[in-house]
C-alpha positions as CSV (number, residue, x, y, z in Angstrom):
1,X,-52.3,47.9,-34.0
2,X,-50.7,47.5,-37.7
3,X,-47.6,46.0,-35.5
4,X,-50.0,43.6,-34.0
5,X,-51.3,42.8,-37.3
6,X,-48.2,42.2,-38.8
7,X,-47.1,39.8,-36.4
8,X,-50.0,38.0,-36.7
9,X,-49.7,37.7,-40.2
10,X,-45.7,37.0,-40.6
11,X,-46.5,34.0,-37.8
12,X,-49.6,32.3,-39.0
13,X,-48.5,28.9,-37.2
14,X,-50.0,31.2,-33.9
15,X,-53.5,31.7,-35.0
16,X,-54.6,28.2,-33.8
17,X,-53.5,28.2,-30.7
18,X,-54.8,31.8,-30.2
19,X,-58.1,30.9,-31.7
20,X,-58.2,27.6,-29.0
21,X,-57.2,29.7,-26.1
22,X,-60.3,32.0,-27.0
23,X,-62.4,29.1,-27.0
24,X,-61.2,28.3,-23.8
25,X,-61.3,32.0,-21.6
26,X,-64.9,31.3,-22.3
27,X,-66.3,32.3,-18.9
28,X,-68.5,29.1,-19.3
29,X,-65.9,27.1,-18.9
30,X,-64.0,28.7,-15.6
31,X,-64.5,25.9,-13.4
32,X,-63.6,23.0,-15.3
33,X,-60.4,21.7,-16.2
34,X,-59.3,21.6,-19.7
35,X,-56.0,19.2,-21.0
36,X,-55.6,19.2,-24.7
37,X,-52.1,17.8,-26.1
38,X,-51.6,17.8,-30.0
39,X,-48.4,16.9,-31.9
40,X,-47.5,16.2,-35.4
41,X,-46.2,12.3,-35.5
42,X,-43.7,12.9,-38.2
43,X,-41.9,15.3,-36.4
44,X,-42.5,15.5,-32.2
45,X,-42.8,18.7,-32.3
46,X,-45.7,19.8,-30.0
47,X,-48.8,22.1,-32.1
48,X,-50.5,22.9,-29.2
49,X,-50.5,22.2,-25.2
50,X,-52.9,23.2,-22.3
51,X,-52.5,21.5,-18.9
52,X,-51.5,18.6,-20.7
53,X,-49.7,17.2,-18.1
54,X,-52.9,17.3,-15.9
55,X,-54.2,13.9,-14.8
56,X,-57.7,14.0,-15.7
57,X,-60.1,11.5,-15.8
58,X,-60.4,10.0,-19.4
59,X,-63.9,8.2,-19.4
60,X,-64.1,5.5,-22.4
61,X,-60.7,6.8,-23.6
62,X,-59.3,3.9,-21.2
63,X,-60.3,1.7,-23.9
64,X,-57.6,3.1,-25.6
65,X,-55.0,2.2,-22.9
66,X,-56.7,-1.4,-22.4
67,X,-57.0,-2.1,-26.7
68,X,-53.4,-1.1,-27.3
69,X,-52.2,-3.1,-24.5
70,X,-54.3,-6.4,-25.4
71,X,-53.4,-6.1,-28.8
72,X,-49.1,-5.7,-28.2
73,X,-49.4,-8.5,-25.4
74,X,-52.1,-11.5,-27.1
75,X,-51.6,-10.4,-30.9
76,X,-54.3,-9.3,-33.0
77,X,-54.9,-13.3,-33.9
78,X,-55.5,-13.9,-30.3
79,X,-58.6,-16.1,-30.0
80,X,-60.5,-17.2,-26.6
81,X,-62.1,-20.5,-26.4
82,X,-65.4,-22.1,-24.7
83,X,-65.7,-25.4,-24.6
84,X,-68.6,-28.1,-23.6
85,X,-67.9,-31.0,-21.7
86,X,-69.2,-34.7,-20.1
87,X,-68.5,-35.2,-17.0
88,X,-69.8,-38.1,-15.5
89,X,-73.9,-37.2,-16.1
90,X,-73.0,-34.2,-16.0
91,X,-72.3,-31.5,-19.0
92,X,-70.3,-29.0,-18.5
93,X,-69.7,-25.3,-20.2
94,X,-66.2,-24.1,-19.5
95,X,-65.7,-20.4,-20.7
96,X,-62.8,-18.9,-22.2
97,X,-63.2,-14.9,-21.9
98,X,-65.1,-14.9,-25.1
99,X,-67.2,-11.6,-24.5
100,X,-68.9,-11.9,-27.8
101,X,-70.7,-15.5,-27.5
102,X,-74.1,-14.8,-28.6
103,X,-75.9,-12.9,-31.6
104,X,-73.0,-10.3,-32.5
105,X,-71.2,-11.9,-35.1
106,X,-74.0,-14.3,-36.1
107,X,-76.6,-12.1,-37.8
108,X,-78.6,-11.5,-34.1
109,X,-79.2,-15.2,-33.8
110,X,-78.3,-15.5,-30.1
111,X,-78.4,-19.1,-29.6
112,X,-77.1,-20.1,-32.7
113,X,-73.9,-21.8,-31.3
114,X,-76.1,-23.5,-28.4
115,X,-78.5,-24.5,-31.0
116,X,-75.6,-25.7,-33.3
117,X,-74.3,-28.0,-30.0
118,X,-77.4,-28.9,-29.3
119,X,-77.9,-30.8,-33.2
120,X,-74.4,-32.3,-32.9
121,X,-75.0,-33.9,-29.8
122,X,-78.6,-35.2,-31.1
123,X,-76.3,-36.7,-34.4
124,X,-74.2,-38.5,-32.2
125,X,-77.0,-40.1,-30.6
126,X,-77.4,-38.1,-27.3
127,X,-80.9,-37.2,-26.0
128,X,-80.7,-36.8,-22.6
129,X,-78.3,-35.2,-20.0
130,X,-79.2,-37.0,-16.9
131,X,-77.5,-34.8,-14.7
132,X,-76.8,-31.1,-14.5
133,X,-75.4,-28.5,-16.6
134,X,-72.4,-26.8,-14.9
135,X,-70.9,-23.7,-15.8
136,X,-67.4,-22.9,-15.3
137,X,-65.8,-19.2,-15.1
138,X,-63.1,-19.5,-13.5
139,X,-60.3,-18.2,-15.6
140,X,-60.9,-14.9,-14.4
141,X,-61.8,-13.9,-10.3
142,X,-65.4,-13.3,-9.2
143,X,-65.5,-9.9,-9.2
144,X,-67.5,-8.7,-11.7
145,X,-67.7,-5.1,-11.7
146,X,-64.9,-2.7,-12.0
147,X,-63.7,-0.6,-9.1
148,X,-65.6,2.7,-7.9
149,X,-68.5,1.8,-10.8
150,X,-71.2,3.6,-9.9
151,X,-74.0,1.2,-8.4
152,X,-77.0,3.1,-10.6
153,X,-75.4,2.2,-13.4
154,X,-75.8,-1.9,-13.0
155,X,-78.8,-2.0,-14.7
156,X,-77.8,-0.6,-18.4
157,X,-76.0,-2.4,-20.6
158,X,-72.8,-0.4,-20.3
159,X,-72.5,-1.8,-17.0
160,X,-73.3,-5.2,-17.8
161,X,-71.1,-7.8,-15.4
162,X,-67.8,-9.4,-16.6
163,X,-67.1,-12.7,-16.4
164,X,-65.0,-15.5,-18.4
165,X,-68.2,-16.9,-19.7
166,X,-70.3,-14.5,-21.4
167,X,-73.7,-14.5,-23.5
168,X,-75.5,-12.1,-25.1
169,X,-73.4,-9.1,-24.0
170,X,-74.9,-10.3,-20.6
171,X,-78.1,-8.5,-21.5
172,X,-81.7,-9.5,-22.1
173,X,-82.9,-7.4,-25.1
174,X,-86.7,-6.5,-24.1
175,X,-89.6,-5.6,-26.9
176,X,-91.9,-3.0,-25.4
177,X,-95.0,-2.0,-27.8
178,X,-97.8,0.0,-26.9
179,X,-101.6,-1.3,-26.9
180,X,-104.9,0.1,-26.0
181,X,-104.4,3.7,-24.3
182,X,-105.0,3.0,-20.8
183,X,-104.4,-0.7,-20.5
184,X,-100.8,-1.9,-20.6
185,X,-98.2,-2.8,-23.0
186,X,-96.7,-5.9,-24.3
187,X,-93.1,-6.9,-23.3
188,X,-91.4,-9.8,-24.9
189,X,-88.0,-10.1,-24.4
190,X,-84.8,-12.5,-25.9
191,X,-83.4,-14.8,-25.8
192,X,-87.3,-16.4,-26.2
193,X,-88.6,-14.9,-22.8
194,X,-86.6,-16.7,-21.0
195,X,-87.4,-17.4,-17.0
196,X,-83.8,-16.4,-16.1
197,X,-85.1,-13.5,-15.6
198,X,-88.6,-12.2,-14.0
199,X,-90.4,-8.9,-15.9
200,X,-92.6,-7.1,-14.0
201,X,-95.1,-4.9,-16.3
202,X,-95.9,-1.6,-14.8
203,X,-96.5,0.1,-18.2
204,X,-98.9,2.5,-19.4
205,X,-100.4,2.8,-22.7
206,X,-101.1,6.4,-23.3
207,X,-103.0,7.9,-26.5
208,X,-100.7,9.5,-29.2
209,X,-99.7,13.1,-28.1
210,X,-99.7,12.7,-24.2
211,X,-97.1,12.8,-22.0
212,X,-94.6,9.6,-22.0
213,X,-91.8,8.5,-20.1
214,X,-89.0,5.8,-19.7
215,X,-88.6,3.7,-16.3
216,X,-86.9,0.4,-16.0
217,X,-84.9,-1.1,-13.4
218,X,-83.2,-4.0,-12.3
219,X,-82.1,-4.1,-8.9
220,X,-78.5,-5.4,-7.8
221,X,-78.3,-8.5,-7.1
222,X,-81.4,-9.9,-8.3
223,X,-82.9,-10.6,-11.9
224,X,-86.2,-9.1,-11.4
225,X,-87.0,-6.7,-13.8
226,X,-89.5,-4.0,-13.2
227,X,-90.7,-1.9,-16.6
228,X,-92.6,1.2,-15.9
229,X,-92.7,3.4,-19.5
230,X,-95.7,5.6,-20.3
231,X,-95.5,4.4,-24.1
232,X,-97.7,5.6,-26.9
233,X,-100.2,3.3,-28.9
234,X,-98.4,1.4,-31.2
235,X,-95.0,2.4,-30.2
236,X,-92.3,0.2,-29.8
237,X,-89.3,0.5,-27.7
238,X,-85.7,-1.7,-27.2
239,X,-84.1,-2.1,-23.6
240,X,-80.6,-4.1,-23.2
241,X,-80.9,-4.6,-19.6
242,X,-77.7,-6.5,-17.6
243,X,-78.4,-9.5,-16.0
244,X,-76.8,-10.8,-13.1
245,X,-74.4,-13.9,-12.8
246,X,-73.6,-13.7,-16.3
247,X,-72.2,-17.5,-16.5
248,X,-75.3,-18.5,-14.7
249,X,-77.6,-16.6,-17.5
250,X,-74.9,-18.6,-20.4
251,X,-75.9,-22.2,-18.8
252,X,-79.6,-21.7,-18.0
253,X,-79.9,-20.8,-22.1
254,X,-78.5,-23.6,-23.1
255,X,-80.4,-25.7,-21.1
256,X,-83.2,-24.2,-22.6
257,X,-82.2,-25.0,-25.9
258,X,-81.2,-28.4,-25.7
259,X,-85.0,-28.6,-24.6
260,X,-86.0,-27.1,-27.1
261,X,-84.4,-29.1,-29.5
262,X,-85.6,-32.5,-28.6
263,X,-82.3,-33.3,-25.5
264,X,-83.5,-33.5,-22.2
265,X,-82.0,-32.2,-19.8
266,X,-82.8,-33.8,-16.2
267,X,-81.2,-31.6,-13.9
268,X,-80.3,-28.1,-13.0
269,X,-78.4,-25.5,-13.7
270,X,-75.3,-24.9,-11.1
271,X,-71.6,-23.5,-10.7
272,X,-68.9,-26.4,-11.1
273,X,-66.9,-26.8,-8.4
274,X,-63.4,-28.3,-7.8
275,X,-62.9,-29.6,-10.8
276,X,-59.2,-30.0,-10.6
277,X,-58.6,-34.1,-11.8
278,X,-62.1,-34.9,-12.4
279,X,-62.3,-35.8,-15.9
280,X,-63.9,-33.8,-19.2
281,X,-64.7,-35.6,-22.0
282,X,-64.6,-33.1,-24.8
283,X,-68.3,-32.4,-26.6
284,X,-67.5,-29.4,-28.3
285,X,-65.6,-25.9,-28.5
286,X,-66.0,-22.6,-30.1
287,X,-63.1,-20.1,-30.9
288,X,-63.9,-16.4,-30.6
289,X,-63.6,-14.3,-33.4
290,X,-59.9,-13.0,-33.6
291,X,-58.8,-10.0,-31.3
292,X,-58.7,-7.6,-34.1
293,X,-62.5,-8.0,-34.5
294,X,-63.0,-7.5,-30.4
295,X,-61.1,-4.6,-30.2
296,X,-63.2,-3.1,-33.6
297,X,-66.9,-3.4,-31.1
298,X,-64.6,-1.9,-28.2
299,X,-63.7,1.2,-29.3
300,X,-66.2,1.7,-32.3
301,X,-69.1,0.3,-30.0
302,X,-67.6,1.5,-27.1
303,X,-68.5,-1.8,-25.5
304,X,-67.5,-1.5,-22.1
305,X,-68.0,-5.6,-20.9
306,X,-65.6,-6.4,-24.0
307,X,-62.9,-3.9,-22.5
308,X,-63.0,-5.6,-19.1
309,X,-62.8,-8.7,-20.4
310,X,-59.6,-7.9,-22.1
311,X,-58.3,-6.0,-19.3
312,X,-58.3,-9.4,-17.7
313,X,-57.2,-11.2,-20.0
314,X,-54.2,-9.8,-21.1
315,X,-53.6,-10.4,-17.2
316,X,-53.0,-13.7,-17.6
317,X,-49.3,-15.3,-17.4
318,X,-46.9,-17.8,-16.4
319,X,-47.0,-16.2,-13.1
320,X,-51.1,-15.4,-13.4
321,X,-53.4,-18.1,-13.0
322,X,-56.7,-16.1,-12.5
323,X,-57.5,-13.2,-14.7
324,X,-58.2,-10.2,-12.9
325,X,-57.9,-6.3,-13.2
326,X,-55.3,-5.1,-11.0
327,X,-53.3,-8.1,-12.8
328,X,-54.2,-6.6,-15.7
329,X,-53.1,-3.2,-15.0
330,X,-49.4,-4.4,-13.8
331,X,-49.3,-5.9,-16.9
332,X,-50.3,-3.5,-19.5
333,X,-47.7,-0.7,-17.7
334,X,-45.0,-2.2,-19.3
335,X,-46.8,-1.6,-22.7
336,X,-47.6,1.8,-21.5
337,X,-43.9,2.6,-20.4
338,X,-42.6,1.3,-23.8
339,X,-45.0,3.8,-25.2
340,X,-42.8,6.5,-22.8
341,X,-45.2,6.7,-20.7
342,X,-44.6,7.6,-16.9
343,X,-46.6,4.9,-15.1
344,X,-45.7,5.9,-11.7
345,X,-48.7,8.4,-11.4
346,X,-50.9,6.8,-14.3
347,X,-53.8,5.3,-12.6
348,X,-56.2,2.7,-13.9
349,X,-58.5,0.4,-11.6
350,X,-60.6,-0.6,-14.7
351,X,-60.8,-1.7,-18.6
352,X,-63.6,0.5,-20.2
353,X,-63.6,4.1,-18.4
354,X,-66.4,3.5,-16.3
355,X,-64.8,4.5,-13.0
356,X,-64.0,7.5,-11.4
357,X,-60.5,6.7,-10.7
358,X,-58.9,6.0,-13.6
359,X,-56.4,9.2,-14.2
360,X,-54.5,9.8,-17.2
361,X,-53.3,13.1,-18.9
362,X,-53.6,14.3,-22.2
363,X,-49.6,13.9,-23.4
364,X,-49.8,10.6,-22.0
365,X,-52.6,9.4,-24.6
366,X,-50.8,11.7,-26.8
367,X,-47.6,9.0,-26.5
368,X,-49.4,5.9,-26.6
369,X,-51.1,7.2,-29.7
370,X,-47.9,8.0,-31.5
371,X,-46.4,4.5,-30.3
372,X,-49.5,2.8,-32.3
373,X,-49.0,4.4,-34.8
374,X,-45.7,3.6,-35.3
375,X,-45.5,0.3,-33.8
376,X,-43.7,-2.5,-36.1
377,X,-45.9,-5.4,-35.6
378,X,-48.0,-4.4,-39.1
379,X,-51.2,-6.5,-38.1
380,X,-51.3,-5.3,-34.2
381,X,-50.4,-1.3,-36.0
382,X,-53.5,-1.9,-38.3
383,X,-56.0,-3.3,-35.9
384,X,-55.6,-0.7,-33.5
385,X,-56.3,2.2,-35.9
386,X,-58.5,0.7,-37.7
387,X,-60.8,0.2,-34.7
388,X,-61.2,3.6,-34.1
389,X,-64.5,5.7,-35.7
390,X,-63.8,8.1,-38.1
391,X,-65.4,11.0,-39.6
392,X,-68.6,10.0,-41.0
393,X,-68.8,7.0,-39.5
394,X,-73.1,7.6,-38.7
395,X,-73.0,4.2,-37.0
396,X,-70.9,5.0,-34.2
397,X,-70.7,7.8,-31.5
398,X,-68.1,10.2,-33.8
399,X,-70.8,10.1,-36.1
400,X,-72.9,12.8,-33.8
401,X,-69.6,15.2,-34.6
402,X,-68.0,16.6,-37.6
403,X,-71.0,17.2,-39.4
404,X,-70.5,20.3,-41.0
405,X,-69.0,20.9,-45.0
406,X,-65.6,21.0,-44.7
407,X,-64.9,18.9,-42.0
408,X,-61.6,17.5,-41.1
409,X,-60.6,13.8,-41.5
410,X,-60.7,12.9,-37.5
411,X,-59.9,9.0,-36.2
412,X,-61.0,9.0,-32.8
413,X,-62.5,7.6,-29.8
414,X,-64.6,9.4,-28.1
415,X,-65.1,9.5,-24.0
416,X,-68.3,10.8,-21.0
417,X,-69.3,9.9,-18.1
418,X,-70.7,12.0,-16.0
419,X,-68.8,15.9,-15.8
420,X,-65.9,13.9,-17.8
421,X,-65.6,14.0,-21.7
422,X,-62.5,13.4,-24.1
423,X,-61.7,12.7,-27.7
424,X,-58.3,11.4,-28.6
425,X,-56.9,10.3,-32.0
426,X,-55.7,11.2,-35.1
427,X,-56.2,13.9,-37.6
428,X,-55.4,14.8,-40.9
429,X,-54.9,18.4,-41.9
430,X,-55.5,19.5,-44.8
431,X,-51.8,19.3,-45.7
432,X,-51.6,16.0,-45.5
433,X,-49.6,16.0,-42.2
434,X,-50.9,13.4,-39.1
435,X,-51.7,15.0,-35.7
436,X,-51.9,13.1,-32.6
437,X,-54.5,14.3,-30.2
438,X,-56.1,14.2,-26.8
439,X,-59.1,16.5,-25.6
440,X,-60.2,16.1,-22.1
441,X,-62.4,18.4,-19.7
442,X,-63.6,17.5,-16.5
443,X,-66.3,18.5,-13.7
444,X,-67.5,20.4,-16.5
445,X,-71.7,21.6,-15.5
446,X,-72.1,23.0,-19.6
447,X,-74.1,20.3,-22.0
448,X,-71.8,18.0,-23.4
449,X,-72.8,19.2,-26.7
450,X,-71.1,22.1,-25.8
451,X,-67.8,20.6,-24.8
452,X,-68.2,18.7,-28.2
453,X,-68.3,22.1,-30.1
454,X,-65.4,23.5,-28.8
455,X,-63.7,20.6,-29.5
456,X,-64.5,20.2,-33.1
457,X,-63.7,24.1,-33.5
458,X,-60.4,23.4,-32.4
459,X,-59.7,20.6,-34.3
460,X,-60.9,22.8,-37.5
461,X,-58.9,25.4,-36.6
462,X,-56.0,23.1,-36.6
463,X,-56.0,21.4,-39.7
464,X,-56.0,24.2,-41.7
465,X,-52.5,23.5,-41.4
């Protein structure tokens, strides 16, 4: 035993990894599959492996794979454009991958860029569109859901649909507050209750203290809304729920608020169609915000219709004409293989993590993490690292973690879907030396709290270094 003990002692770089196996022989943990990779970026060497070269589904750390890969192929000044057009009586709204055209970077104010339009068009002495307002998305194909996406999910706004015109996250945001116990509650909804979609109130107000519950659905296909909570008196409650035809929802808003602002609009709201030659007299046009920004509400947010969006993209090329997500894919591999990765058995069928058949392993995330951090571009370097959460961070999804005194400095984004969960980053020991890591368990049955604790253990355990 003194032997033992002496060992120990004269090689204290082994207590980690002895402490992180224990965590792992927990018999809770028998039928998952752990991969965890860790190595210290200034000097290769490898702190601590387990099944790291497993391919394991990563979950929202594909955002990783899809930010680092925008970022080295557009720049981080990239910008997308949508633009507003007359043709003939017609007006048309071209978009230009700009996921964020709404509220997000405009203090909430949805419509302020329509409403903006809408004033500049009155200045110039136009009050009426006599013909229709066409919407154009075709810069990326119509497939607007990643592959293997579960269909349950199509309601939430984590699955909202992508498309290369965007509003509003492709979300209506509804208001639900409770009334009278017994009769039913109040639902408003933005952008101004608009008729693109149809709510269907199936709510109960219930006195304080009983029983409540949450139901809301939209099904696929449709925009019909059905709300079913059991809500308190006087409680209020926030849905984002995904609309469908996202391009459609983009052009029936700003038909609405060119009404609302004095321009009427005669006709309806429809999908432009060959528009090769016909000609566009320029109205207007709105630059997105600069990729840097995007990337931040990807992985901070984990915003999974951003992701997608710049999966497709960064598809585009010379030799790309129509954005899509296997286009994407072939593209970023050659971001990924400069990062050393082997891309013959990386597989990725989406931007965001949603589906089941993405598979990545641990010391592949590992690699693209340490090519980040070293890469030379400065401005594409800094906007990828500095999109990630870090440790107290309350806003975001690390925020939940790392909570207790003493906490190591973690940079990380986090990963679940269902029986997947991961966290990969960076982390600063106490030291002062940078470790590149990647946590990932899968078909895991134990509360993901649970996964979470083990993980920030280890990651404890390993900056006392």
């Amino acid at each position: 035993m003194r032997v033992l003990l002496l060992l120990v002692f004269l090689l204290p770089a082994t207590l980690p990894a002895q402490r992180i196996d224990s965590l792992l022989r927990d018999e809770a943990w028998a039928p998952s599959t752990w991969g965890i990779a860790v190595q210290d970026l200034a000097t290769g060497e490898w702190i601590y492996r387990h099944n790291a070269e497993k391919l394991l589904m990563p979950a929202s750390n594909t955002k990783l794979y899809t930010t680092a890969a925008a970022l080295v192929l557009l720049g981080a000044d990239h910008r997308m454009s949508t633009n507003l057009y007359a043709v003939g009586d017609d007006v048309l709204l071209s978009g230009g991958g700009d996921p964020a055209l709404g509220g997000r970077f405009h203090n909430g104010d949805r419509v302020m860029l329509f409403r903006g339009w809408a004033r500049t068009l009155k200045s110039m002495g136009t009050d009426t569109i006599r013909g229709d307002v066409l919407v154009d998305d075709s810069r990326y194909d119509s497939l607007r859901l990643g592959r293997a996406w579960s269909w349950d999910y199509t309601t939430y706004w984590y699955a909202a649909e992508v498309s290369a015109l965007n509003f509003n996250d492709n979300c209506v945001d509804l208001i639900i507050v409770g009334g009278k116990p017994g009769e039913p509650a109040t639902i408003t909804w933005e952008p101004f209750n608009t008729d693109y979609v149809r709510v269907i109130n199936q709510t109960m107000t219930v006195a304080k203290g009983e029983r409540t519950s949450t139901h809301y659905n939209r099904p696929w296909g449709t925009n019909e809304i059905t709300v079913g909570n059991r809500i308190e008196e006087g409680q209020a409650v926030r849905y984002s729920v995904a609309v469908h035809d996202p391009a459609m929802y983009a052009g029936h808003v700003l038909r609405e608020v060119f009404r609302r602002e004095g321009i009427v609009v005669q006709g309806t709201v429809r999908r432009a169609e060959a528009m090769a030659g016909v000609e566009k007299r320029p109205m207007a046009t709105q630059a997105s915000r600069p990729l840097r920004d995007i990337v931040r509400v990807v992985n901070k947010n984990s915003q999974n219709m951003y992701a997608d969006v710049l999966l497709k993209e960064l598809s585009l090329s010379d030799s790309v004409a129509v954005g899509g997500h296997a286009e994407g894919v072939a593209r970023a591999k050659h971001v990924f293989a400069a990062a050393g990765i082997d891309t013959t058995i990386l597989q990725m069928a989406d931007g965001s993590g949603l589906t089941r058949v993405n598979l990545v392993t641990p010391e592949m995330t590992v690699a693209l993490l340490s090519y980040m951090h070293r890469y030379p571009d400065a401005s594409v370097r800094s906007a990828f690292m500095e999109s990630l959460p870090f440790t107290g961070e309350t806003d975001y999804k690390l925020g939940a973690m790392f909570r207790a005194p003493g906490a190591p400095f973690v940079q990380a984004k986090t990963g679940t879907i269902n029986y997947a969960r991961a966290l990969s980053g960076y982390l600063t020991t106490r030291s002062g030396k940078t470790y590149a890591f990647s946590f990932m368990v899968n078909h895991y049955t134990e509360p993901t709290a649970a996964a979470n604790r083990l993980i920030e253990a280890a990651l404890t355990e390993l900056a006392k270094d």
